[in-house]
N, C-alpha and C positions, 0 to 999 in steps of 0.2 A: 534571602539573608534574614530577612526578620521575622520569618516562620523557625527558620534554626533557632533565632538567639530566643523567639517564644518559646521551644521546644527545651531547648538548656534551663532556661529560665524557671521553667515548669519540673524538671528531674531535679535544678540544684533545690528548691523550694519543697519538694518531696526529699530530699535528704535530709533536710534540714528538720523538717518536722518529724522523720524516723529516728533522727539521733536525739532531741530529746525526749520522744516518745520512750525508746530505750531507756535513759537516763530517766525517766520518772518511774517507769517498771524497775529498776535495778532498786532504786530506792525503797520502792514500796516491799521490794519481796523481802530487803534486808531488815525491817521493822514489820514485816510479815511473812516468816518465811511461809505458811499453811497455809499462802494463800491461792488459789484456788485458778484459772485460768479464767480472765474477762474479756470484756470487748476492747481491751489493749491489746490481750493477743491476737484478737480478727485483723485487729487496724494497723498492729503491725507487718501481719501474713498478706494484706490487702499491701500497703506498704508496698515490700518486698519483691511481690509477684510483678507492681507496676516497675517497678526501676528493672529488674531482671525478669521479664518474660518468659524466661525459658528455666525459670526455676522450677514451677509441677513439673517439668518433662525430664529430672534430673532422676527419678526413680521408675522405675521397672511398674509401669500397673499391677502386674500377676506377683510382686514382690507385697505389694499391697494386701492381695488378695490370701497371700499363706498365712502373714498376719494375723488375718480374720481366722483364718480356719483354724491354726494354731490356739489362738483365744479359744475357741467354742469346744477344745477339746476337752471330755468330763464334763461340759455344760449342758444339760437338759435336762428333762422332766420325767420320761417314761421311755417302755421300752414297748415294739412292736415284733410281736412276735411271727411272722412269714410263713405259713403252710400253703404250699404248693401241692395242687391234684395234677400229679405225674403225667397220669395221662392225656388231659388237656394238652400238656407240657406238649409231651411228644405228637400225638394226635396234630399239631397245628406245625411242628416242625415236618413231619413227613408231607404236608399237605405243601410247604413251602421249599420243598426241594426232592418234587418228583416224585414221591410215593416211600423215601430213604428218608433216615434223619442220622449222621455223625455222632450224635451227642451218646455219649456215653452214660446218661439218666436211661438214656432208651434201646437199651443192647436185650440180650437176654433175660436180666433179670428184673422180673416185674416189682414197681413200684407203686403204692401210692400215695399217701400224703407227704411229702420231701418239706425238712427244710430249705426255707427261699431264703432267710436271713433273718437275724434280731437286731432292728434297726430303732437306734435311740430317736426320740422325737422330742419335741419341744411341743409346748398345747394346740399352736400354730407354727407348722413349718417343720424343719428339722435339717440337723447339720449332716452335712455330707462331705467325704473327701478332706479330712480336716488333717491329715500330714501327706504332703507331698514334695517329695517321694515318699511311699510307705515304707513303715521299720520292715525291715523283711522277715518274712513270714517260714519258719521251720516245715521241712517239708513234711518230717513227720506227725505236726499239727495236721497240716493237710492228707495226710492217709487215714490220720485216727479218725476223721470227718465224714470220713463218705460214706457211712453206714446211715449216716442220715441226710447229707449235702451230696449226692451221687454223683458230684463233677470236682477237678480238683479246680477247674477254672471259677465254677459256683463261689468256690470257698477263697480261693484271692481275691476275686473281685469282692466278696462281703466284709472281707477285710479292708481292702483299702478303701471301698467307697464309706462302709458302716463303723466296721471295729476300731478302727483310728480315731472315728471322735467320742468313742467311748473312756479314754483314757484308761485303759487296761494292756496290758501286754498280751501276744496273741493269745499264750498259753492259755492268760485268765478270760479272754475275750471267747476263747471256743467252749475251753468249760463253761461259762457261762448258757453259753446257747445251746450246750447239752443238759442241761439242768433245767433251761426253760422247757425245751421240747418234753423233758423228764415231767413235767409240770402238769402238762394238757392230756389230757385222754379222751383219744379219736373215738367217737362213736361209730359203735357195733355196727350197723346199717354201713358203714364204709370199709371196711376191715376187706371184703371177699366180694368187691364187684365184678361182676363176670356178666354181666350185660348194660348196652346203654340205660340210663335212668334217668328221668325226667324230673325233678324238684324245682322248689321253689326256694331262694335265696335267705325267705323266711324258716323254710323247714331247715334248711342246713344250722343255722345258724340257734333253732333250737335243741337240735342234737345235740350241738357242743355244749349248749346249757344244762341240757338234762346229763351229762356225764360229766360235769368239771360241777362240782357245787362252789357257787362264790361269782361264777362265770355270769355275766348278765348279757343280753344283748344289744347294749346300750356300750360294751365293752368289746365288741369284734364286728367286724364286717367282711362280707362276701362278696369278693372280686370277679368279677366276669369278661369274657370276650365278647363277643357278637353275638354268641349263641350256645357260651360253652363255661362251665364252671372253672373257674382258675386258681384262686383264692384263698383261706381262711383268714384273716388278721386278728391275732388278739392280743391285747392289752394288757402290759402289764406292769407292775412299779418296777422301781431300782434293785428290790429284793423278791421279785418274781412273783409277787401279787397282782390277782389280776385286781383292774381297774377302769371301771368306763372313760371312756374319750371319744367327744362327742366330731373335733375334727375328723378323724380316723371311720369314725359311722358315719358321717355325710358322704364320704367316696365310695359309699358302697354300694354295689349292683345295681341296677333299677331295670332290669329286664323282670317280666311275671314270675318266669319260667328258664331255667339252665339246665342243660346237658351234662351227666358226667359218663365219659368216655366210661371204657369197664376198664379195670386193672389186668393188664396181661401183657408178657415180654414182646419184645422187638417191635 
């Protein structure tokens, strides 16, 4: 019994001190309305929490989480531009299902450098998946696409994980990433590979330099497998300048020496 009436004792004493904690906030805002959130609002949310325990469990976490991502839509810093060596691509899918690969990048017609995607970034980090469920995507966005995204699945999924936190509509969201790809100019050396070829991470990466002037290498990096070129990333503003980013050049390659598969169908 005398742990109850402690126990009452202790919540009416906390109420007591939340109702005029309120009553001093009400005042203050009305002789300030611009004022700014303090450690009244902690002491009241402490408060709060202690008399109803079950108040944080009253919203959904993942309702939380859209929040976040909803904010960070249109929010970042630079754009990463995705070139994918096809044949890596496929090369490691047939190796992962028997000697066949499904994927429609790897049917008959040979490909090689594919857009992987134009993915907004932040100087560290970057937003992903920022509306979900994604606005849906026009199908015939998705056909005009595959002339350089060879999968229609490619191109949803870069939508809704990437193109969403761009704040663009898809229409403007794929033009865009045609007009990037429009931007870069693949080096000659890669145009007609018709045999394995042995490079180095550094040679690739000066190619692109010696054909895009503006391009530095301090502004792309060259992605790899275990053994196998996969890669190109480059760098570039909001209006499709390139730009060094030195996050984006720390993940890149650190093998001597990469394979590029040769360019040819199925």
């Amino acid at each position: 019994m005398i742990a109850v009436a402690y126990r009452a004792g202790l919540v009416l004493a906390f109420a007591v001190i939340l109702i005029i904690t309120i009553l001093t906030r009400v005042g203050a805002q009305e002789a300030r309305p611009d004022t700014q959130p303090s450690g009244l609002d902690r002491l009241e949310s402490e408060l709060l929490d202690r008399l109803n325990p079950s108040r944080n469990r009253t919203r959904n976490p993942e309702d939380r989480n859209d929040e976040r991502r909803q904010h960070n839509v249109g929010q970042f810093d630079f754009y990463v531009l995705a070139l994918s060596w096809s044949p890596t691509f496929c090369e490691a899918s047939r190796e992962r299902n028997g000697g066949r690969s499904n994927h429609q990048q790897c049917g008959e017609r040979p490909y090689a450098f594919v857009v992987h995607g134009l993915w907004p970034q932040y100087e560290r980090g970057y937003p992903r998946d920022c509306q979900v469920p994604a606005p849906r995507l026009n199908r015939n966005i998705v056909n005009s696409m595959l002339d350089l995204m060879p999968s229609p699945r490619l191109v949803f999924n870069e939508w809704d994980k990437h193109g969403t936190c761009t704040g663009l509509s898809g229409q403007q969201y794929f033009d865009l990433v045609r007009k990037a790809r429009e931007t870069v100019k693949i080096p000659e050396p890669f145009h007609d590979l018709t045999e394995y070829q042995m490079v180095t991470p550094e040679q690739v990466e000066q190619e692109f330099v010696k054909a895009n002037p503006g391009l530095t290498q301090d502004g792309l990096s060259v992605t790899c497998d275990r053994r196998r070129l996969r890669e190109v990333r480059i760098c570039m503003t909001k209006d499709l300048q390139f730009r060094d980013c030195a996050e984006v050049n720390r993940r890149a390659c650190r093998n001597e020496k990469v394979v590029m598969p040769p360019v040819r169908g199925g």
